[in-house]
VONU-290683 format. One record per residue (C-alpha): x, y, z. Coordinates in steps of 0.001 Angstrom, whole numbers, plus 524288, in hexadecimal, padded with zeros to 5 digits. Layout:
N
XYZ
...
//
This chain:
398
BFFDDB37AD4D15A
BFB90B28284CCF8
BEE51B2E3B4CBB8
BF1B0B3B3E4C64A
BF915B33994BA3F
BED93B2A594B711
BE411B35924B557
BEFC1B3A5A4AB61
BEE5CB2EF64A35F
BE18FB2D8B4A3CE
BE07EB3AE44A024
BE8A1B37CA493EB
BE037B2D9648FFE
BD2B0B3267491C0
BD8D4B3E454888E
BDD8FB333B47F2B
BCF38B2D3B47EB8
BC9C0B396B47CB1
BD2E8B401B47275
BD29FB31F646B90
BC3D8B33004695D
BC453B3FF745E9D
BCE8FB3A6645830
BC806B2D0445638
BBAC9B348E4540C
BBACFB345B44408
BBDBBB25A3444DD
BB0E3B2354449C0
BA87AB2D2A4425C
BADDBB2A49434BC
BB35BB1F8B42DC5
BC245B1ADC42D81
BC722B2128422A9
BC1C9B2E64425D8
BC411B3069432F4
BD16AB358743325
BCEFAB3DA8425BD
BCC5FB4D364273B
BCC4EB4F6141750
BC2F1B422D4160E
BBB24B456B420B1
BACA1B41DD41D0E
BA816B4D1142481
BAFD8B578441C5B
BBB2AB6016421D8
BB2A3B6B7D425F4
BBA36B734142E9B
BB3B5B6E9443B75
BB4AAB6257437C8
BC4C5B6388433F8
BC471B6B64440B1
BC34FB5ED14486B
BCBE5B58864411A
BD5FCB61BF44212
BD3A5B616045261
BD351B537045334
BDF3BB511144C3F
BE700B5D2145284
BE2D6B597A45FC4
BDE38B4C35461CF
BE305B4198456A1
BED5FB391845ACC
BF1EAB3F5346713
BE73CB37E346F38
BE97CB2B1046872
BF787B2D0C46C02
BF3D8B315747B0F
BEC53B252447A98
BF729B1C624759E
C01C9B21D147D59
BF7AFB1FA948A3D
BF47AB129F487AE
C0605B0FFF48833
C0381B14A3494B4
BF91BB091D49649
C036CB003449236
C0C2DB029B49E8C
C02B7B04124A8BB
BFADAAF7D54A596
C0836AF0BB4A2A2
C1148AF5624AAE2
C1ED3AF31B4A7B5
C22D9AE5C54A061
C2804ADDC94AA7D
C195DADF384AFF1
C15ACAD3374A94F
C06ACAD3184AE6F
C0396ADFAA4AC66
C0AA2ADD2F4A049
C008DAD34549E03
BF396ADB944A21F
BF8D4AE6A749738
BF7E7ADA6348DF1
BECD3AD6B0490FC
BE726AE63348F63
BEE70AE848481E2
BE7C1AD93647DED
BDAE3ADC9E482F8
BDCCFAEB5547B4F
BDF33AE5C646F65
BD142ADF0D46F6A
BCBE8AEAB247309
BD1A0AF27E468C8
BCF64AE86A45DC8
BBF6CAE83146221
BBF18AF6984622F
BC5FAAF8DA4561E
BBCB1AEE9F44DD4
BAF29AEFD945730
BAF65AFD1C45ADF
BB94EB0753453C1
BC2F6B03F244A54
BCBDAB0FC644F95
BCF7DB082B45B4E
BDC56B0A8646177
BDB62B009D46BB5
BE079AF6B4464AA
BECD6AFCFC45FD5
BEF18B014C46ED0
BEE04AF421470F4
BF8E8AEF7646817
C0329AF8A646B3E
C01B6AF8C3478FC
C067DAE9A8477CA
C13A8AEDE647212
C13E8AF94847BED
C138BAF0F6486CE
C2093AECD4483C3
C2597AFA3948522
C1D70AFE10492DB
C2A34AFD0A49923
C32C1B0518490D5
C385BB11FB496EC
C31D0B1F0C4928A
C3BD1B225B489F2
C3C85B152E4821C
C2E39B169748037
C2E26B242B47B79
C3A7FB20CD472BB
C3278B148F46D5A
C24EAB198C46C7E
C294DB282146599
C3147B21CF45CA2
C261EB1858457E8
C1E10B243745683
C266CB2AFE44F56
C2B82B215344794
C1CF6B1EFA441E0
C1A44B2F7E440BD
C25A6B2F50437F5
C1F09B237E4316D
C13D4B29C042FE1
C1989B361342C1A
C2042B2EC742140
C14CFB28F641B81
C0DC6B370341A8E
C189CB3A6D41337
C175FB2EDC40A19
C09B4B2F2540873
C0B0CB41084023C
C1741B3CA23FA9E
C0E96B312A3F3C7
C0946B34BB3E7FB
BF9D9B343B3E913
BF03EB30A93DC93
BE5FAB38EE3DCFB
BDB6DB2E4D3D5E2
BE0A5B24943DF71
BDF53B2BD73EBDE
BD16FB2F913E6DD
BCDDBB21443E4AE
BD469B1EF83F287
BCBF8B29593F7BD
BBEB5B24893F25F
BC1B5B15C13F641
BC3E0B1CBB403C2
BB840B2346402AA
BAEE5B182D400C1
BB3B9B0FF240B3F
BB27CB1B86414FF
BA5C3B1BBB4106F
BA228B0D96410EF
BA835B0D1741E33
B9F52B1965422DB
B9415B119C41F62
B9844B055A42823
B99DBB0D6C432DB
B8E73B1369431B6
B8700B0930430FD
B814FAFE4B439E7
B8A5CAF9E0445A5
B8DF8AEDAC43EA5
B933EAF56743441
B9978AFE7B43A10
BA041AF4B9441CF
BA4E8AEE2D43651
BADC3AFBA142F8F
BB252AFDD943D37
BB8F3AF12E43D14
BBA08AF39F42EDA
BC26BAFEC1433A2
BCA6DAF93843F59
BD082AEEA1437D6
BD902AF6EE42CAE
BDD60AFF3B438F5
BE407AF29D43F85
BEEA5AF2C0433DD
BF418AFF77439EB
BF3F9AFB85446B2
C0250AF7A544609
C06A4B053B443C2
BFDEFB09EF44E2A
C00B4B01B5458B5
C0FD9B07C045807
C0AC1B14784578F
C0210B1109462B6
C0CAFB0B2046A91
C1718B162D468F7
C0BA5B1F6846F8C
C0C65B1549478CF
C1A39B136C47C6C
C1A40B218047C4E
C0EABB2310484F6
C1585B1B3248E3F
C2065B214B48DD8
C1AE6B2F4A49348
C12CEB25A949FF3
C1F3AB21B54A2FC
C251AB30184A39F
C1ABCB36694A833
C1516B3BE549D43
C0710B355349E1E
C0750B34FA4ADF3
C08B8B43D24AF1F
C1604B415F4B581
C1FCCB487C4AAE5
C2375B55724AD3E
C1C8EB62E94A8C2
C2790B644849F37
C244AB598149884
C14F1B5A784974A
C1830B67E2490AE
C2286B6410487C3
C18F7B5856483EE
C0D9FB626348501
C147DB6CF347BF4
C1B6DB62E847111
C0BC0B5AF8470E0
C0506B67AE46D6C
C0FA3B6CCB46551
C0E8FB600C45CD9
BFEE8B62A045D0A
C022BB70D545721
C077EB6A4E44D74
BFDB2B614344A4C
BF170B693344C26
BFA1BB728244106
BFACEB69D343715
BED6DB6393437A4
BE5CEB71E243A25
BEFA8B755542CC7
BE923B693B4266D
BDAD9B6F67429F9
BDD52B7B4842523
BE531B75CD4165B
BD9A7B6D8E4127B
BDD0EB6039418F2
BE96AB5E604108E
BEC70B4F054105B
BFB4DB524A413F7
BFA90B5A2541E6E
BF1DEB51E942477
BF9FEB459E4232E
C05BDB4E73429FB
BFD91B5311433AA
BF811B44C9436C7
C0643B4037437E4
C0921B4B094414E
BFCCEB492044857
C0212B3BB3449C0
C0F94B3E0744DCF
C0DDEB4811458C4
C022DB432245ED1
C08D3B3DEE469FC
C0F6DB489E46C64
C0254B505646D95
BFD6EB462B475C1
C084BB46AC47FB1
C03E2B544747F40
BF679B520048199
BFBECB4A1248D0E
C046CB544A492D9
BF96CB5E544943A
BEECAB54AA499C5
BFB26B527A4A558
BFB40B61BA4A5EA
BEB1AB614F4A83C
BECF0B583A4B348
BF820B5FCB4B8A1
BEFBFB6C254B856
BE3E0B6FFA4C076
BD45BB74C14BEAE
BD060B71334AFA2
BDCD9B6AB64A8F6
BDCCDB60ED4B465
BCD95B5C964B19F
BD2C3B57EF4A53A
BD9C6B4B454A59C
BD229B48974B211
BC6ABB49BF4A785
BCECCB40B449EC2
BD183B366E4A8BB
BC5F0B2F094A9D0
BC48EB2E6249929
BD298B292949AAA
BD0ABB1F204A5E3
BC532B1A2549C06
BCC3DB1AC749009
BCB9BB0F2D489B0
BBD3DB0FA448BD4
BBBB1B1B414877A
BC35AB193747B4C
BBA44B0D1147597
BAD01B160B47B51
BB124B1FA1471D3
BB09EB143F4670D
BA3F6B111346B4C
B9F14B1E8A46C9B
BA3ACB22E245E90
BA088B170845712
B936CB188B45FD5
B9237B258145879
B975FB238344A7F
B95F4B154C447B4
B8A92B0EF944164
B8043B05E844A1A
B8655B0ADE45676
B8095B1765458B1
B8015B2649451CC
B85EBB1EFE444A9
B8C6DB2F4E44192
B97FBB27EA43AEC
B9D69B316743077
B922BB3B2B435A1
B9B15B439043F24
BA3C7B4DA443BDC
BB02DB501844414
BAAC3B5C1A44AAE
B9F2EB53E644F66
BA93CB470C45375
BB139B514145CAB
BA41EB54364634B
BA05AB45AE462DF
BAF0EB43ED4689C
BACB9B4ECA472A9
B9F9BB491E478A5
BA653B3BB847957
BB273B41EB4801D
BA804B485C48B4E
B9FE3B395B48CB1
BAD56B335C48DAD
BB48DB3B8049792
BA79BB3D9249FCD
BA4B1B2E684A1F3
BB19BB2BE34A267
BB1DCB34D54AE8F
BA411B2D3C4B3B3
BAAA0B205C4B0C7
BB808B20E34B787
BB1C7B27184C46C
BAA71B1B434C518
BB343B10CD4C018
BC328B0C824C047
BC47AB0D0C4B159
BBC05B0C074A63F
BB24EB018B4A28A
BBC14AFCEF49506
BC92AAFEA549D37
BC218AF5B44A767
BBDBAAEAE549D54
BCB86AED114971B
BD15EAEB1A4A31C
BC8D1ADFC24A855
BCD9EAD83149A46
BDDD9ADAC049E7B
BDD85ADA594AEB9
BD023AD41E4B043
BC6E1ADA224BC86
BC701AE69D4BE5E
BBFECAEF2A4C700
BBA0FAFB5C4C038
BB187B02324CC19
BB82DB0DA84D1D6
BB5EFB06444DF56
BB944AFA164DA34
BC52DAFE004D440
BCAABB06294E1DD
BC700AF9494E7C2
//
């Protein structure tokens, strides 16, 4: 059973890694301030192209970030252990501390969409809470999470109720223009220079990183909260899988509505806000979703079953395969380091960039873990916070 519920959760984060990787896709291939635009897109809105869009969003953005965050609560506990463990208290320290760095280099060196870093950060206030019962950290960790959807909600509101000068927004819009522009040019130019507007980049982001680090930690708390009922261990009943299976898809009916309705008006800026704020709010309750039916695929036999044993290994590895995405995209996209296609790829042609990467990544993965204890990041990580540690197969029974 031990065994049986760490192929679960590495299951759930090698599907984390993976879904991650689409979403963060545009990030890399265009610059900042047009990444997350469909009517600004410099590729046009063809319908292809708003196809993808319209997938990715539906299917993919924010319910793997989420997965990710709740998983990496889970983290929290099972490097920690309860509070009145004082030196394993001190080893998840140590791993948050040594985190942080690696976050902070990856954000400024590599990609300036890291997440790392904010990980980091809340998962030193969650630590406080590893102990709390599950319902105390689903009370907490909802409420946060609600409390900022509403927030969000609110300032939606706000910003259709303002009254909008047209000349202004124009002059808005040009100014936004030209910097996209210059920036496009930095990044595709020499390596130097494209390391420059990546930092460029990272450093406006850290001002929100306040807001998302409670986001972040409600996920968290919350995550931890279904380990310690069952949720993420495949312990918790049937009923509950398909009450979380049926509410999660019902909540992605209702997204994938109002953003395939935002296709098919023209892109209206309204809609789109409300469906972003939906998006937003549900997602974790399309993620526990997503959960529910990987537990069903390793409950069931023949195909369904391959799956999250497919997923394992990418999970076992994930924090190495995370930052070899970085590398492998801004190998692809940014200047001096490679194929220099920034702002040359349309979204069709990222999803089959995405695809290939998904097939490398789960297929060494697979070669790497039958050979080795854990991957080759997770073993310098965990060198830095425990110090030697065997990483041969052998070695490691030994």
């Amino acid at each position: 059973m031990v065994k049986n519920r760490i192929v679960l959760l590495d299951s759930l984060r090698g599907l984390g890694v993976l879904g991650i990787l689409l979403c963060n896709a545009p990030d890399f291939a265009v610059t900042a301030g047009l990444a997350e635009s469909v009517r600004h897109w410099p590729h046009g809105t063809g319908a292809d192209t708003v196809s993808v869009w319209v997938a990715t969003q539906w299917l993919f953005q924010r319910k793997f970030v989420t997965l990710f965050a709740m998983l990496f609560g889970v983290s929290i506990f099972l490097v920690g252990g309860e509070r009145s463990e004082t030196e394993r208290g001190a080893t998840l320290r140590k791993r948050l501390m040594w985190m942080v760095v690696f976050g902070l280099l990856h954000g400024f060196a590599i990609w300036f969409g890291d997440v790392l870093l904010s990980y980091a950060l809340a998962g030193f206030l969650v630590m406080f809470a590893r102990s709390w019962a599950p319902k105390r950290l689903f009370k907490v960790g909802i409420g946060i999470w609600i409390g900022f959807s509403l927030l969000m909600a609110a300032g939606m509101v706000a910003s259709m109720l303002m009254p909008h000068d047209a000349a202004e927004e124009a002059a808005q819009a040009a100014k936004e223009a030209a910097t996209n522009s210059a920036a496009a040019a930095q990044y595709a130019g020499t390596f130097m220079q494209s390391l420059i507007q990546n930092a460029k980049d990272r450093l406006p982001l850290l001002a929100g990183e306040p807001v998302i680090v409670m986001m972040t930690g409600s996920l968290m708390l919350v995550g931890l909260g279904c380990f310690k009922t069952g949720v993420f261990t495949g312990e918790a009943s049937k009923k509950t899988y398909a009450i979380l299976t049926v509410v999660g898809l019902l909540a992605l009916a209702v997204t994938g509505a109002l953003f395939i309705t935002v296709a098919l008006t023209g892109l209206p800026r309204p809609l789109g806000m409300i469906a972003g704020v939906v998006q937003m709010a549900t997602a974790p309750l399309t993620t526990l979703a997503y959960v529910s039916l990987v537990v069903f695929a390793s409950r069931s036999a023949g195909f369904w079953k391959k799956i999250p044993e497919i997923l394992a290994p990418v999970g076992q590895m994930a924090f190495t395969n995370y930052l070899a995405q970085s590398f492998i995209m801004t190998a692809i996209f940014y200047g001096g380091r490679g194929l220099s296609l920034h702002g040359k790829v349309d979204r069709p042609g990222l999803a089959l960039i995405v695809v290939a990467i998904w097939i490398v990544q789960i297929l060494w993965s697979k070669w790497w873990m039958d050979r080795f204890s854990m991957g080759p990041l997770e073993w310098f990580w965990r060198r830095l916070y425990r110090g030697p540690t065997p990483i041969l197969r052998s070695s490691a029974g030994a």
